[in-house]
C-alpha positions in Angstrom: 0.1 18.8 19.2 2.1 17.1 16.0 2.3 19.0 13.2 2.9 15.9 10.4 5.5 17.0 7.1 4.5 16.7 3.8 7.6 15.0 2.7 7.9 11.2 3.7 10.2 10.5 6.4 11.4 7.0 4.7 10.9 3.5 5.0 13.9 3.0 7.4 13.2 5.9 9.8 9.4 5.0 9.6 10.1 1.1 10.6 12.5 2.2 13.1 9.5 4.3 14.8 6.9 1.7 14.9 9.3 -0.9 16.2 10.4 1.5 19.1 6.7 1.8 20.4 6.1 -1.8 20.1 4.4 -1.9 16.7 3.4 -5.0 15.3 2.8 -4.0 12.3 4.6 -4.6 9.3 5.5 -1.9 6.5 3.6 -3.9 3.5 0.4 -3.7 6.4 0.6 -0.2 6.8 0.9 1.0 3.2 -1.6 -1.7 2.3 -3.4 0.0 4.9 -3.4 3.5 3.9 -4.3 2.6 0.4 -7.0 0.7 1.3 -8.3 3.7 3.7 -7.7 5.8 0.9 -9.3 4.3 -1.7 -12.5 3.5 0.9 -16.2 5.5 0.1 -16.0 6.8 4.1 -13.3 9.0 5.1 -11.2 7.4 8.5 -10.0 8.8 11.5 -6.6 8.7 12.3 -8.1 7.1 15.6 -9.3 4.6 13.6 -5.6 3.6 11.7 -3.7 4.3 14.6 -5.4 2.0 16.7 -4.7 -0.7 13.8 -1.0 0.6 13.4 -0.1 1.2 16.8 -2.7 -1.5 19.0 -4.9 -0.6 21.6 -5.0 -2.7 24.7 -1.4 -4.0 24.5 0.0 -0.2 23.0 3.6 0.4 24.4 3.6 3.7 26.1 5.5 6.5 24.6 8.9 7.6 26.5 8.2 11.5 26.0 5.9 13.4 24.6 8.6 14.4 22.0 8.8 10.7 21.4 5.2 10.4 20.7 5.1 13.3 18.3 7.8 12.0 16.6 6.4 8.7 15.9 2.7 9.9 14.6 4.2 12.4 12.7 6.3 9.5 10.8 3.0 7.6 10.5 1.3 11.0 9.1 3.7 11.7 6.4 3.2 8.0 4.7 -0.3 9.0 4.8 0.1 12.1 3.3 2.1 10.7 0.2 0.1 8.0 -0.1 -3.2 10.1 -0.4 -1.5 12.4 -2.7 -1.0 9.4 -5.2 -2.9 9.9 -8.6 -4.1 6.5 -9.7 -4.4 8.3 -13.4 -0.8 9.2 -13.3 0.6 5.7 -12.8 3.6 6.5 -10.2 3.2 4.8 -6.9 4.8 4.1 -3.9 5.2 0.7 -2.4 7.5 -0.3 0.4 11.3 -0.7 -0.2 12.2 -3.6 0.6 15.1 -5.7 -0.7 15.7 -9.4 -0.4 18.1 -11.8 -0.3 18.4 -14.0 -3.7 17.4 -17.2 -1.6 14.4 -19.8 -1.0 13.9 -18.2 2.2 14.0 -14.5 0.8 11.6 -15.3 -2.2 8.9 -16.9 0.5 9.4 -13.4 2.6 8.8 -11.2 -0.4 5.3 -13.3 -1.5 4.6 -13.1 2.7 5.0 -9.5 2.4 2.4 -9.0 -0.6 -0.2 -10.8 1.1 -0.3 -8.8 3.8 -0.4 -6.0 2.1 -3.2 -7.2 0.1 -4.8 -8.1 3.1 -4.7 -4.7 5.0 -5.5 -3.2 1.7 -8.9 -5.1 2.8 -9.2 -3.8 6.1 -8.7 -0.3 5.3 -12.0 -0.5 2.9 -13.7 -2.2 5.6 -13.1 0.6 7.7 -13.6 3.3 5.5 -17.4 1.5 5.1 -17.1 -0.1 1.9 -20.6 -1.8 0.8 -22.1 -4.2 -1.5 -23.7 -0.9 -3.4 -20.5 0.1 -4.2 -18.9 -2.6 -5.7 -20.1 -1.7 -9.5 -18.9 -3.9 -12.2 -15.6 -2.3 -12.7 -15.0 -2.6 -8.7 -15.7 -6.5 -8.8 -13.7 -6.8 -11.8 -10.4 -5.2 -10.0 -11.5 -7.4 -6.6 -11.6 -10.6 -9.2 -7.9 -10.1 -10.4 -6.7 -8.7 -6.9 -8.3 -12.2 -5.7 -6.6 -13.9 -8.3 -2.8 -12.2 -7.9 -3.5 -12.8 -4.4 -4.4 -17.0 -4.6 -1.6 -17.8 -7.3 0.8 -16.5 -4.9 -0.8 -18.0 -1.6 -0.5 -21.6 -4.3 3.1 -21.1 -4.5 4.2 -19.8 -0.7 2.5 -23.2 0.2 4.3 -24.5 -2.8 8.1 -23.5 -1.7 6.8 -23.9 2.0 7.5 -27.7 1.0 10.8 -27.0 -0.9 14.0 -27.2 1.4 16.2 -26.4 -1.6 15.4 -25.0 -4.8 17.6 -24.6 -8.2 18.8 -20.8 -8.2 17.3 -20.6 -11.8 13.9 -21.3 -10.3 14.1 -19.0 -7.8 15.1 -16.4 -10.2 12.1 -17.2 -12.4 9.8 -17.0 -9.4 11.2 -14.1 -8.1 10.4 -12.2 -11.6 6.9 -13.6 -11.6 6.4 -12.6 -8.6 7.2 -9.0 -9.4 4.6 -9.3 -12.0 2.3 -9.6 -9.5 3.3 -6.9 -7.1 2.4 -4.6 -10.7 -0.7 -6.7 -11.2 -1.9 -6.1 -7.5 -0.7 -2.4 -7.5 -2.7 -2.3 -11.0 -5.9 -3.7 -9.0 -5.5 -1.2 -6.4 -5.3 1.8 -9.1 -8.8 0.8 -10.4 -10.4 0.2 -7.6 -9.4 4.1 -5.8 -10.6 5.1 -9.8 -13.8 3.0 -10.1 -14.6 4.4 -6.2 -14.5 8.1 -6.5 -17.7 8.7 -7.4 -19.0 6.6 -4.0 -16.2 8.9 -1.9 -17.9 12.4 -3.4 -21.5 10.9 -2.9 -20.1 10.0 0.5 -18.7 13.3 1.2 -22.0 15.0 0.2 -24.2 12.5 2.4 -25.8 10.6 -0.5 -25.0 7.3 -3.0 -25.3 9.3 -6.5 -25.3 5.7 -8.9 -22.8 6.2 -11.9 -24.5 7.7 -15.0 -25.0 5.2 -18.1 -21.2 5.0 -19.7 -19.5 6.7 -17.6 -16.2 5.6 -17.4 -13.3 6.8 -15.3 -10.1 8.1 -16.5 -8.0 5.2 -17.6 -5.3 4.1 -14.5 -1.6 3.7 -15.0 0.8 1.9 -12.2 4.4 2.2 -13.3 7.2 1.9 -10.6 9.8 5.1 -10.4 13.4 3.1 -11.3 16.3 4.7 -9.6 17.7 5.1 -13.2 14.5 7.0 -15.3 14.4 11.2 -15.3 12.0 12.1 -12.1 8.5 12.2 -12.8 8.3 15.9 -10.3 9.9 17.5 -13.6 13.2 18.4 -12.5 14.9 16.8 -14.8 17.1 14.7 -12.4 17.4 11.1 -12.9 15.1 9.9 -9.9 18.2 8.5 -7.7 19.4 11.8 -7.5 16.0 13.9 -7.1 13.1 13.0 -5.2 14.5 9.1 -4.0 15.8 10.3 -1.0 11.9 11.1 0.2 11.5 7.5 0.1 14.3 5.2 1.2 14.3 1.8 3.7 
């Protein structure tokens, strides 16, 4: 039996585990994933995510049995920081990854945000997300995440017919693109917020509808920069604190 840490392995070690069992999956898929679990009105079963993450008919098998705790352990201690996030407190955690200032790495960057989205997806669909949920505010935050998720879609297809491209316009697209990774991350906050009350109703057995004005607690989504003091309190600039919890 695994016994998963609290404390994130790290983007490198957990890509270097799922690409040793034979793991199709990318890191933007599995984060989108786990948010998208998450955020869902049903808790999942690891069975459930695992099967996503790791396949089912075509699953490598383990080499040991040390191997195998090893790997779901990785697996379990993104999903433990990743349900630990605070939508209300606006630090999140999104994959690590770091391009190349090219055509080729702009196109892999906008690749890796739709997939996210799209897992995002599929982890509401498995936690059970339905139509009764989806109250104004939800539909809102699905609107814009739909709307983040076409304008990029618009331009992959866009630079999918550029050979070259002016290093001034990839820089622009590159920045706009950010924008949209805090746009979609911004989507996701609201929609875990605007879905509580279904996960308590769902936890107790029954759909109790929102009272009249009820709002949730407003969402914040700001990135940790290596640079800014660390938001655990220690006083440390971030590079030097709690970084090392979450590295490629």
């Amino acid at each position: 039996m695994f016994m998963p840490s609290n404390a994130y392995c790290g983007d490198t070690t957990l890509r270097e585990s799922l690409e040793k069992c034979g793991s199709k999956r990318t890191l933007y898929e599995v984060y989108g994933l786990f948010y998208g679990c998450i955020a869902a009105p049903h808790a999942v079963n690891p069975s459930g995510y695992l099967d996503i993450i790791l396949g089912r008919e075509d699953r490598k098998p383990f080499e040991s049995l040390d191997d195998a705790n090893m790997t779901l352990g990785n697996i379990m201690s993104l999903w433990n920081l990743i349900a630990s996030w605070n939508p209300e407190q606006g630090v999140y955690v999104y994959p690590d990854m770091e391009y190349p200032e090219t055509l080729d790495g702009l196109k892999q960057n906008i690749q890796g945000h739709l997939a996210f989205i799209n897992f995002f997806i599929k982890g509401l669909d498995l936690g059970g997300l339905q139509e009764t949920d989806l109250i104004e505010d939800v539909k809102l935050a699905f609107k814009d995440l739909a709307t983040a998720s076409t304008v990029q879609e618009k331009l992959l297809e866009l630079l999918e017919r550029e050979k070259t491209a002016k290093e001034s316009d990839v820089a622009e697209s590159r920045n706009n693109v950010s924008r949209l990774e805090e746009v979609m991350i911004h989507c996701i906050a609201r929609i875990n917020a605007d879905l509580r009350e279904s996960r308590i109703s769902a936890s107790r057995g029954m759909r109790r509808p929102r009272i009249l004005g009820e709002k949730p607690a407003p969402v914040r989504t700001d990135k940790i920069y290596r640079n800014q003091f660390c938001p655990c309190g220690s006083g440390k600039k971030y590079k030097k604190c709690c970084a090392g919890t979450h590295k490629r």
